[in-house]
N, C-alpha and C positions, 0 to 999 in steps of 0.2 A: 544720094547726097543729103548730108543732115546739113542743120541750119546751122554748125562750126564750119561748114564748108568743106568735110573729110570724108571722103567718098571711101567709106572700108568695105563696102558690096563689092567691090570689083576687087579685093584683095583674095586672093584666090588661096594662097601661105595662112592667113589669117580664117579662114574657113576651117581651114583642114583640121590646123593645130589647137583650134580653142571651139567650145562650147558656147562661150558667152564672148563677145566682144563688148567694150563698153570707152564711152566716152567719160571720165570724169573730171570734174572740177573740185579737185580736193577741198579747197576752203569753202565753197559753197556749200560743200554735201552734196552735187545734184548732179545727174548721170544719165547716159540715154545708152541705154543695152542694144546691141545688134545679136541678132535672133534667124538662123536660117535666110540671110539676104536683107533682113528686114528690121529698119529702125523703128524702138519702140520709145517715142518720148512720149513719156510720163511725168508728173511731179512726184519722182521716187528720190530719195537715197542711195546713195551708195551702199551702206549697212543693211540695209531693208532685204539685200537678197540674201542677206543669214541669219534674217529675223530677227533682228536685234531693232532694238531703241533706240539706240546711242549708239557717237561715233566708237571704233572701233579704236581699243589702246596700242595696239600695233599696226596702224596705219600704213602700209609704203607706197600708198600713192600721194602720199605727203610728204614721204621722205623725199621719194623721186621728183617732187613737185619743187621742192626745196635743192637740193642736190641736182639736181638736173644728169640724173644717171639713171637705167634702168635698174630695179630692185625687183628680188622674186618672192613668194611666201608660199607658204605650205599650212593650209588650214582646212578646219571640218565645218562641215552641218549634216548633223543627225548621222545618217552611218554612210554617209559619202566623204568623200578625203578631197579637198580640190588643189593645185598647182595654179598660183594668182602671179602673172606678171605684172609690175607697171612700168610703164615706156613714158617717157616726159615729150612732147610735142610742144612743139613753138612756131605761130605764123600768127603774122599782122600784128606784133608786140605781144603777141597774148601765150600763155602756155597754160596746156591741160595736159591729161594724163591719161592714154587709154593703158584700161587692162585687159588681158587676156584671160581668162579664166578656162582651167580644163580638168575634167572628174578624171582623176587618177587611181580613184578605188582600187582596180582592178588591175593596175599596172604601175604602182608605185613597189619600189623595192629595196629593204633595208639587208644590209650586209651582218649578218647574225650567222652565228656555228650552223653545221646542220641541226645540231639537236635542239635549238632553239625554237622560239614561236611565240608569236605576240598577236594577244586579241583584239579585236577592234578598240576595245576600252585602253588597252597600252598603246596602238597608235596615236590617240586625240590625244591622253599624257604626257605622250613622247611630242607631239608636236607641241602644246601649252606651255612645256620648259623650253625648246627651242625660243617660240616666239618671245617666252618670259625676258628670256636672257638677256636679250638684245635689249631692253629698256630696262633694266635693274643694274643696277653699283651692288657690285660683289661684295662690299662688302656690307655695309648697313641692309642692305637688299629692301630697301626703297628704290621708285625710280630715279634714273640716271638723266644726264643734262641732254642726251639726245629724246629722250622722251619730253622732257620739259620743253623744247624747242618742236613737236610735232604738236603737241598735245594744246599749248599752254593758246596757238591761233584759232585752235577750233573750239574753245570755249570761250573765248572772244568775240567769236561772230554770234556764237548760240547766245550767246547774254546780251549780246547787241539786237537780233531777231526777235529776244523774248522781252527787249527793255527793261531786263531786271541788272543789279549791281554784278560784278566782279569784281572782288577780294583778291589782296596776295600777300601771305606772309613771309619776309626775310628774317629767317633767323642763325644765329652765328654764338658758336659756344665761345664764352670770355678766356681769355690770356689759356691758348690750346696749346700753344707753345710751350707753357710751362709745365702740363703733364707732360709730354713727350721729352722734355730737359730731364722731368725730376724722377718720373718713371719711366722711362724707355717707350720705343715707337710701338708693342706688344700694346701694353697701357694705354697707349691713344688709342690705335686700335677699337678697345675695349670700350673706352669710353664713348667712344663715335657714336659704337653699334650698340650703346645702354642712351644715350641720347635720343638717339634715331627712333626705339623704339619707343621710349617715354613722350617724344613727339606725336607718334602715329598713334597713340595712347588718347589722345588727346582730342583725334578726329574723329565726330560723329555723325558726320551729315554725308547722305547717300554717294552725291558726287564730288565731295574735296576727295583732293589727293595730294600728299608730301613726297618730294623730290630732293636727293642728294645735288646742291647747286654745283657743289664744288669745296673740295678741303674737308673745314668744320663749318661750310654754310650749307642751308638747307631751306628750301624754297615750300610752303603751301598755298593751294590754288583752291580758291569758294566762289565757284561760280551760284551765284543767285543770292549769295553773303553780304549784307551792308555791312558798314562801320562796326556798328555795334557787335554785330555776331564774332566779325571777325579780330573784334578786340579783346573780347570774351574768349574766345578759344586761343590766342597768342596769350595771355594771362592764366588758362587753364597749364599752359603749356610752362611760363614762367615758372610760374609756383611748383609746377610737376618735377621738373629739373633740378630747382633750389631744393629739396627736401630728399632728393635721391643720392642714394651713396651706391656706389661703384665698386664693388670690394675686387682688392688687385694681390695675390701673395701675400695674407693678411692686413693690406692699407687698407683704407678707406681713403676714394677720391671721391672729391666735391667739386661740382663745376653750375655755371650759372650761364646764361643763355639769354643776349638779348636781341629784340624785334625790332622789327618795321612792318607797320603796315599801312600797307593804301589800298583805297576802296574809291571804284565811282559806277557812275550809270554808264554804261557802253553806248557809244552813238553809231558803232561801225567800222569808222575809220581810226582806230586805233593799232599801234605796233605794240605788238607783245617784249619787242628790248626796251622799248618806253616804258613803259606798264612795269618791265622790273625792275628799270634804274629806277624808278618813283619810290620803289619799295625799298629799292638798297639805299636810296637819300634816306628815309630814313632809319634804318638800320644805322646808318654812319652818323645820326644823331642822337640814336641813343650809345654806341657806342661813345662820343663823345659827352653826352651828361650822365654817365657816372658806369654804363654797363648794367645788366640784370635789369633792363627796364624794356615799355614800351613806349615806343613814338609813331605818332600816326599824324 
Protein backbone atom coordinates (compact mmCIF):
# COMPACT_ATOMS: atom_id res chain seq x y z
CA UNK A 1 0.00 0.00 0.00
CA UNK A 2 1.53 3.40 -0.96
CA UNK A 3 0.72 6.47 0.69
CA UNK A 4 -2.02 7.38 -2.56
CA UNK A 5 -3.74 4.68 -0.96
CA UNK A 6 -3.44 2.13 -4.28
CA UNK A 7 -2.41 -1.14 -3.58
CA UNK A 8 -0.72 -2.33 -7.23
CA UNK A 9 1.33 -5.22 -5.32
CA UNK A 10 -1.62 -7.23 -5.35
CA UNK A 11 -2.38 -6.62 -9.12
CA UNK A 12 -1.30 -9.61 -10.46
CA UNK A 13 -2.29 -8.44 -14.73
CA UNK A 14 -0.03 -5.48 -13.79
CA UNK A 15 3.05 -7.55 -12.79
CA UNK A 16 2.93 -9.69 -15.74
CA UNK A 17 2.40 -7.01 -18.39
CA UNK A 18 4.85 -4.15 -17.38
CA UNK A 19 8.45 -3.75 -16.09
CA UNK A 20 7.83 -0.67 -14.24
CA UNK A 21 4.69 0.38 -12.75
CA UNK A 22 4.53 3.92 -11.62
CA UNK A 23 2.34 6.26 -9.78
CA UNK A 24 2.46 9.85 -11.37
CA UNK A 25 1.35 13.17 -10.76
CA UNK A 26 1.76 14.84 -13.95
CA UNK A 27 1.85 18.47 -12.94
CA UNK A 28 4.03 18.00 -10.02
CA UNK A 29 6.69 15.81 -11.87
CA UNK A 30 6.80 13.52 -8.95
CA UNK A 31 6.29 9.59 -9.08
CA UNK A 32 6.72 6.45 -7.08
CA UNK A 33 7.94 3.46 -9.29
CA UNK A 34 6.77 -0.13 -8.30
CA UNK A 35 9.68 -2.53 -8.85
CA UNK A 36 9.30 -6.43 -8.42
CA UNK A 37 6.21 -6.06 -5.45
CA UNK A 38 7.87 -3.18 -4.18
CA UNK A 39 7.31 0.60 -3.69
CA UNK A 40 10.11 2.73 -4.44
CA UNK A 41 9.42 6.46 -3.05
CA UNK A 42 11.88 8.61 -3.87
CA UNK A 43 12.15 12.43 -4.62
CA UNK A 44 12.46 11.36 -8.41
CA UNK A 45 10.81 12.62 -11.55
CA UNK A 46 9.07 11.39 -13.78
CA UNK A 47 11.69 12.05 -16.85
CA UNK A 48 14.50 11.07 -14.54
CA UNK A 49 14.01 7.39 -15.77
CA UNK A 50 15.16 8.46 -19.46
CA UNK A 51 17.75 10.70 -18.19
CA UNK A 52 16.69 13.60 -19.18
CA UNK A 53 16.38 17.08 -17.33
CA UNK A 54 13.29 18.37 -18.34
CA UNK A 55 9.90 17.53 -18.77
CA UNK A 56 9.42 15.51 -21.60
CA UNK A 57 7.64 17.43 -24.92
CA UNK A 58 5.32 14.67 -25.58
CA UNK A 59 4.02 14.02 -22.44
CA UNK A 60 0.84 11.61 -22.20
CA UNK A 61 0.47 11.27 -18.81
CA UNK A 62 -0.67 14.89 -19.18
CA UNK A 63 -2.70 14.28 -21.85
CA UNK A 64 -4.47 11.54 -19.99
CA UNK A 65 -4.27 13.67 -16.79
CA UNK A 66 -6.14 16.30 -18.99
CA UNK A 67 -8.45 14.13 -21.04
CA UNK A 68 -9.11 11.67 -18.66
CA UNK A 69 -8.63 8.72 -21.09
CA UNK A 70 -6.04 6.24 -21.40
CA UNK A 71 -3.12 7.30 -23.97
CA UNK A 72 -0.15 4.86 -24.99
CA UNK A 73 3.58 5.92 -26.41
CA UNK A 74 6.29 4.27 -27.93
CA UNK A 75 9.66 5.50 -26.92
CA UNK A 76 13.50 4.77 -26.44
CA UNK A 77 16.50 4.94 -24.14
CA UNK A 78 19.91 3.99 -25.35
CA UNK A 79 19.27 0.84 -27.43
CA UNK A 80 16.10 -0.35 -25.60
CA UNK A 81 12.59 0.63 -27.22
CA UNK A 82 9.90 0.89 -24.34
CA UNK A 83 5.79 0.63 -24.81
CA UNK A 84 4.54 3.53 -21.92
CA UNK A 85 0.88 3.26 -20.97
CA UNK A 86 -0.96 6.02 -19.05
CA UNK A 87 -4.23 5.20 -17.31
CA UNK A 88 -5.92 8.32 -15.45
CA UNK A 89 -7.18 7.27 -11.75
CA UNK A 90 -9.46 9.34 -9.75
CA UNK A 91 -10.46 8.79 -5.91
CA UNK A 92 -11.07 11.14 -2.98
CA UNK A 93 -11.50 14.16 -5.68
CA UNK A 94 -8.02 13.66 -6.66
CA UNK A 95 -6.64 12.22 -10.10
CA UNK A 96 -3.23 10.76 -10.91
CA UNK A 97 -1.96 8.76 -13.49
CA UNK A 98 -0.27 5.43 -13.36
CA UNK A 99 1.89 4.28 -16.16
CA UNK A 100 2.79 0.98 -17.28
CA UNK A 101 5.93 0.81 -18.76
CA UNK A 102 7.39 -2.32 -20.70
CA UNK A 103 10.77 -3.13 -22.82
CA UNK A 104 9.65 -4.13 -26.10
CA UNK A 105 13.17 -4.29 -27.70
CA UNK A 106 12.85 -7.72 -28.56
CA UNK A 107 9.21 -7.98 -29.39
CA UNK A 108 8.09 -5.04 -30.98
CA UNK A 109 7.13 -5.50 -34.73
CA UNK A 110 6.74 -3.24 -37.68
CA UNK A 111 5.00 -4.45 -40.85
CA UNK A 112 7.74 -3.92 -43.82
CA UNK A 113 8.36 -6.18 -47.31
CA UNK A 114 10.30 -9.12 -46.64
CA UNK A 115 13.27 -7.48 -48.16
CA UNK A 116 13.22 -4.82 -45.90
CA UNK A 117 15.08 -4.05 -42.54
CA UNK A 118 15.60 -1.29 -40.17
CA UNK A 119 18.48 -0.74 -37.71
CA UNK A 120 18.21 0.23 -34.39
CA UNK A 121 19.17 3.93 -35.50
CA UNK A 122 15.77 3.88 -37.87
CA UNK A 123 13.62 2.65 -35.12
CA UNK A 124 14.45 5.75 -32.51
CA UNK A 125 13.68 7.95 -36.17
CA UNK A 126 10.90 6.11 -36.85
CA UNK A 127 9.52 6.64 -33.42
CA UNK A 128 10.82 10.77 -33.00
CA UNK A 129 8.48 11.41 -36.13
CA UNK A 130 5.68 9.57 -34.70
CA UNK A 131 5.84 11.38 -31.41
CA UNK A 132 6.74 14.61 -33.46
CA UNK A 133 3.64 14.56 -35.15
CA UNK A 134 1.30 14.51 -32.60
CA UNK A 135 2.39 18.02 -31.39
CA UNK A 136 3.46 19.95 -34.68
CA UNK A 137 0.78 22.01 -37.23
CA UNK A 138 1.53 20.48 -40.57
CA UNK A 139 1.77 23.02 -41.76
CA UNK A 140 4.02 25.94 -40.23
CA UNK A 141 5.49 22.69 -38.29
CA UNK A 142 5.76 24.53 -35.19
CA UNK A 143 4.01 23.29 -32.20
CA UNK A 144 0.27 22.73 -32.46
CA UNK A 145 -2.51 23.88 -29.72
CA UNK A 146 -2.52 20.47 -28.12
CA UNK A 147 1.09 20.80 -27.25
CA UNK A 148 0.52 24.43 -26.16
CA UNK A 149 -2.19 23.06 -23.68
CA UNK A 150 0.19 20.07 -22.26
CA UNK A 151 3.31 21.85 -22.18
CA UNK A 152 2.43 25.65 -21.48
CA UNK A 153 1.05 24.04 -17.16
CA UNK A 154 4.22 22.55 -16.69
CA UNK A 155 6.30 25.56 -17.15
CA UNK A 156 4.11 27.12 -14.89
CA UNK A 157 4.65 25.26 -12.04
CA UNK A 158 8.53 24.97 -12.86
CA UNK A 159 8.70 28.91 -12.91
CA UNK A 160 6.55 29.00 -9.81
CA UNK A 161 9.12 26.27 -7.89
CA UNK A 162 12.04 28.18 -9.20
CA UNK A 163 10.35 31.91 -8.47
CA UNK A 164 11.63 33.07 -11.54
CA UNK A 165 9.14 35.06 -14.35
CA UNK A 166 7.04 33.46 -17.10
CA UNK A 167 6.72 35.46 -20.35
CA UNK A 168 4.16 34.81 -23.23
CA UNK A 169 3.90 36.25 -26.44
CA UNK A 170 0.59 36.58 -28.59
CA UNK A 171 1.23 37.37 -31.78
CA UNK A 172 -1.16 37.61 -34.87
CA UNK A 173 -0.30 38.66 -38.61
CA UNK A 174 -2.34 42.08 -39.55
CA UNK A 175 -5.41 42.13 -42.12
CA UNK A 176 -4.42 37.87 -43.26
CA UNK A 177 -7.55 38.04 -44.82
CA UNK A 178 -6.46 40.27 -47.39
CA UNK A 179 -3.63 37.96 -48.70
CA UNK A 180 -5.90 35.18 -48.93
CA UNK A 181 -8.66 37.82 -50.88
CA UNK A 182 -5.83 39.19 -53.03
CA UNK A 183 -3.75 36.18 -53.55
CA UNK A 184 -5.43 32.97 -53.16
CA UNK A 185 -5.49 30.55 -49.99
CA UNK A 186 -1.82 28.78 -51.76
CA UNK A 187 -0.45 32.50 -50.86
CA UNK A 188 -1.60 32.38 -47.37
CA UNK A 189 -0.38 29.23 -46.96
CA UNK A 190 2.93 30.62 -48.00
CA UNK A 191 2.97 33.39 -45.97
CA UNK A 192 1.98 31.59 -42.56
CA UNK A 193 4.94 29.15 -43.03
CA UNK A 194 7.52 32.52 -44.15
CA UNK A 195 6.13 34.10 -40.84
CA UNK A 196 6.34 31.16 -38.62
CA UNK A 197 9.66 30.75 -39.64
CA UNK A 198 10.93 34.37 -39.35
CA UNK A 199 9.24 33.95 -35.81
CA UNK A 200 11.22 30.95 -34.56
CA UNK A 201 14.25 33.11 -36.22
CA UNK A 202 13.89 35.15 -33.56
CA UNK A 203 14.23 32.62 -30.60
CA UNK A 204 17.33 32.33 -28.72
CA UNK A 205 17.13 31.21 -25.43
CA UNK A 206 17.43 27.38 -24.54
CA UNK A 207 13.79 26.82 -23.24
CA UNK A 208 11.38 29.26 -25.23
CA UNK A 209 9.35 27.65 -27.66
CA UNK A 210 6.72 29.04 -30.45
CA UNK A 211 3.42 27.37 -30.97
CA UNK A 212 0.81 27.74 -34.03
CA UNK A 213 -2.24 29.16 -31.47
CA UNK A 214 -4.52 28.89 -34.09
CA UNK A 215 -5.36 30.61 -37.91
CA UNK A 216 -2.68 33.37 -38.31
CA UNK A 217 -2.03 33.58 -34.43
CA UNK A 218 0.90 32.25 -32.73
CA UNK A 219 1.66 31.84 -29.34
CA UNK A 220 5.71 32.09 -27.59
CA UNK A 221 6.30 30.79 -24.11
CA UNK A 222 9.91 32.26 -21.99
CA UNK A 223 9.84 30.62 -18.97
CA UNK A 224 12.56 32.43 -16.73
CA UNK A 225 11.92 35.74 -19.37
CA UNK A 226 11.04 39.05 -17.56
CA UNK A 227 9.39 41.98 -19.33
CA UNK A 228 12.20 43.29 -20.62
CA UNK A 229 13.62 40.02 -22.47
CA UNK A 230 10.42 39.22 -23.58
CA UNK A 231 9.85 42.64 -25.21
CA UNK A 232 13.07 42.56 -26.85
CA UNK A 233 12.41 39.46 -28.54
CA UNK A 234 8.43 40.36 -29.66
CA UNK A 235 10.37 43.55 -31.28
CA UNK A 236 13.22 41.25 -32.60
CA UNK A 237 10.39 39.55 -33.99
CA UNK A 238 8.31 42.79 -35.24
CA UNK A 239 10.98 44.28 -37.15
CA UNK A 240 11.90 40.70 -38.62
CA UNK A 241 8.49 40.41 -40.28
CA UNK A 242 8.21 44.21 -41.41
CA UNK A 243 11.32 43.88 -43.60
CA UNK A 244 10.55 40.54 -45.07
CA UNK A 245 8.99 39.90 -48.45
CA UNK A 246 7.41 36.83 -49.30
CA UNK A 247 7.89 36.36 -52.93
CA UNK A 248 4.44 34.47 -54.56
CA UNK A 249 4.38 33.84 -58.73
CA UNK A 250 6.68 36.81 -59.05
CA UNK A 251 4.59 39.33 -56.11
CA UNK A 252 6.06 40.25 -53.53
CA UNK A 253 3.98 40.05 -50.22
CA UNK A 254 4.35 42.20 -47.15
CA UNK A 255 2.76 41.64 -43.97
CA UNK A 256 3.31 43.03 -40.49
CA UNK A 257 2.56 41.18 -37.23
CA UNK A 258 1.38 42.62 -34.03
CA UNK A 259 2.07 41.43 -30.05
CA UNK A 260 1.00 41.14 -26.81
CA UNK A 261 2.83 40.44 -24.01
CA UNK A 262 2.62 39.61 -20.51
CA UNK A 263 5.10 38.79 -17.96
CA UNK A 264 4.95 38.05 -14.13
CA UNK A 265 6.49 36.07 -11.15
CA UNK A 266 4.62 32.73 -10.66
CA UNK A 267 3.28 32.18 -7.16
CA UNK A 268 1.67 28.59 -8.12
CA UNK A 269 -1.60 28.88 -8.34
CA UNK A 270 -2.01 30.28 -11.67
CA UNK A 271 -4.19 28.85 -14.77
CA UNK A 272 -2.45 28.74 -17.98
CA UNK A 273 -6.09 29.98 -20.04
CA UNK A 274 -5.56 33.06 -17.63
CA UNK A 275 -2.01 33.58 -18.47
CA UNK A 276 -3.09 33.54 -22.20
CA UNK A 277 -6.22 35.55 -22.23
CA UNK A 278 -3.60 38.25 -20.34
CA UNK A 279 -1.71 38.01 -23.37
CA UNK A 280 -4.48 38.07 -26.03
CA UNK A 281 -5.85 41.45 -23.92
CA UNK A 282 -3.10 42.50 -25.11
CA UNK A 283 -2.61 41.49 -28.46
CA UNK A 284 -6.36 43.02 -29.00
CA UNK A 285 -4.74 46.32 -27.96
CA UNK A 286 -2.47 46.55 -30.01
CA UNK A 287 -4.41 45.44 -32.68
CA UNK A 288 -6.64 48.27 -31.83
CA UNK A 289 -3.70 51.24 -31.66
CA UNK A 290 -2.83 50.98 -34.91
CA UNK A 291 -1.36 47.07 -35.63
CA UNK A 292 2.55 46.27 -36.25
CA UNK A 293 2.97 47.18 -32.63
CA UNK A 294 3.64 46.05 -29.08
CA UNK A 295 1.66 46.22 -25.91
CA UNK A 296 2.55 44.81 -22.73
Amino acid sequence: MDPNGIDLSSHELLNKISDVTRIVDPLQKKVIEYKNNAAIDKDIHCFDFWGKNKVCDNCISIRAYNDNTTYVKIEYKKDKTYMIMAVPYSFDDRRIVIEIIKDITSSILFDFNENASLELAGVHALIDNMNKLAFRDPLTELYNRRYIMEKLPVDLLNSALLSTNLSIIMADIDYFKKVNDNYGHIAGDLTLKSVAKTLSGCIKRENDWIARFGGEEFMICMPGATLEIAKETAECMRKSVENASIKYEGKDISVTVSFGVYSLKLKGNENADDLIKLADEKLYLAKRNGRNRIEF
